[in-house]
C-alpha positions in Angstrom: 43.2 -10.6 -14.3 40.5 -8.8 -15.7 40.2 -5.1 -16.7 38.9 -3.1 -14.3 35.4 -2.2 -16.8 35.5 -5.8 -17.0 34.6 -6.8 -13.8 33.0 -3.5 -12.1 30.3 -2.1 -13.6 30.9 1.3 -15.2 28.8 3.6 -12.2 31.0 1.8 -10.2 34.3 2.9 -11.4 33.4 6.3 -12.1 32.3 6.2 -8.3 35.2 5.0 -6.7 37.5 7.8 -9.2 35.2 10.2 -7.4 36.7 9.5 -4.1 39.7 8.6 -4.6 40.2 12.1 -5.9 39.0 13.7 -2.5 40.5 11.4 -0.7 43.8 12.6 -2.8 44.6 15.4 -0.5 46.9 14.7 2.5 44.5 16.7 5.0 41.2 15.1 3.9 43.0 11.6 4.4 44.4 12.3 7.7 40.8 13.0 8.1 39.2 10.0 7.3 41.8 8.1 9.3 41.5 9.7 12.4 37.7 9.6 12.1 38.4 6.0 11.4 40.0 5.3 14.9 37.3 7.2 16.8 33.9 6.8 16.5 33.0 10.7 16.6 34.6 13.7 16.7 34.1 17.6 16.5 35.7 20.3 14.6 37.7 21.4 17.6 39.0 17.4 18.4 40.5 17.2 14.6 41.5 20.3 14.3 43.7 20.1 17.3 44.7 16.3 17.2 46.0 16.9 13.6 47.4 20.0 14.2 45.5 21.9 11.8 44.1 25.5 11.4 40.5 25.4 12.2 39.1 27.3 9.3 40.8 24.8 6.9 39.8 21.5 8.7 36.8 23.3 8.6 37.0 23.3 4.7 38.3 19.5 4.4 35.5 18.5 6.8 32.7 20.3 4.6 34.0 18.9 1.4 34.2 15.0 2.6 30.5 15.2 3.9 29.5 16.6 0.5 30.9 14.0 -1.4 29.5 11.5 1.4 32.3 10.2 3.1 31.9 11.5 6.0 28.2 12.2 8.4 27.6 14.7 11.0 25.1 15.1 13.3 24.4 18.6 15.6 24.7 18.3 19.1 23.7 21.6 21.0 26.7 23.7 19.4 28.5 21.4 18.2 28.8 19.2 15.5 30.4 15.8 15.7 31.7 13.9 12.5 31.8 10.6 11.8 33.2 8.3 8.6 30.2 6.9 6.5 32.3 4.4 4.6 34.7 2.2 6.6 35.5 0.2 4.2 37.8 3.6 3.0 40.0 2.4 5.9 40.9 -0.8 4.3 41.8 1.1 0.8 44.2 3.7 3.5 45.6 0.6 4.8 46.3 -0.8 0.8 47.9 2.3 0.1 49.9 2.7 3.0 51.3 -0.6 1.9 51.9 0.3 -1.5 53.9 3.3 -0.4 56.3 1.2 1.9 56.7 -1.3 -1.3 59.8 -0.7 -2.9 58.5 -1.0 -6.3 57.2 2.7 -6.4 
């Protein structure tokens, strides 16, 4: 196999770092998940399906849609969020895997 510089171009890498290092807190990826598996939500929905303080999914929300993995679009007064990459659930997925492998 190739190295990875090898066969992505370097944007590309640099890129996919970038979100793999928000997607490296528990909360933001519990996050994308959820969002995943519906296809909008508001603040109040996650906050309370993932059993979460509001002012802090509040944070993890606002940092996901600044590095553009998430959308959101205002509806009256409220604001419903939705994931902008779904391909991110197939790299949850891979990971999930990795964790239940007993090589790590």
């Amino acid at each position: 196999m190739k190295p990875l510089l090898a066969r992505v171009e370097s944007k590309k890498v640099y890129k996919a770092a970038a979100i793999l290092k928000v997607l490296a807190h528990p909360k933001r990826l519990a996050i994308v998940d959820l969002l995943g598996k519906e296809d909008k939500m508001t603040v109040t929905e996650i906050y309370r399906t993932l059993d979460l303080p509001q002012a802090i999914a509040s944070q993890h929300l606002i940092t996901l849609k600044d590095r553009g993995i998430l959308s959101s679009l205002k509806v009256g007064t409220k604001i419903y969020y939705s994931l902008s990459i779904p391909k991110l659930l197939d790299v949850i997925d891979s990971l999930e895997e990795c964790c239940d492998s007993s090589e790590i």
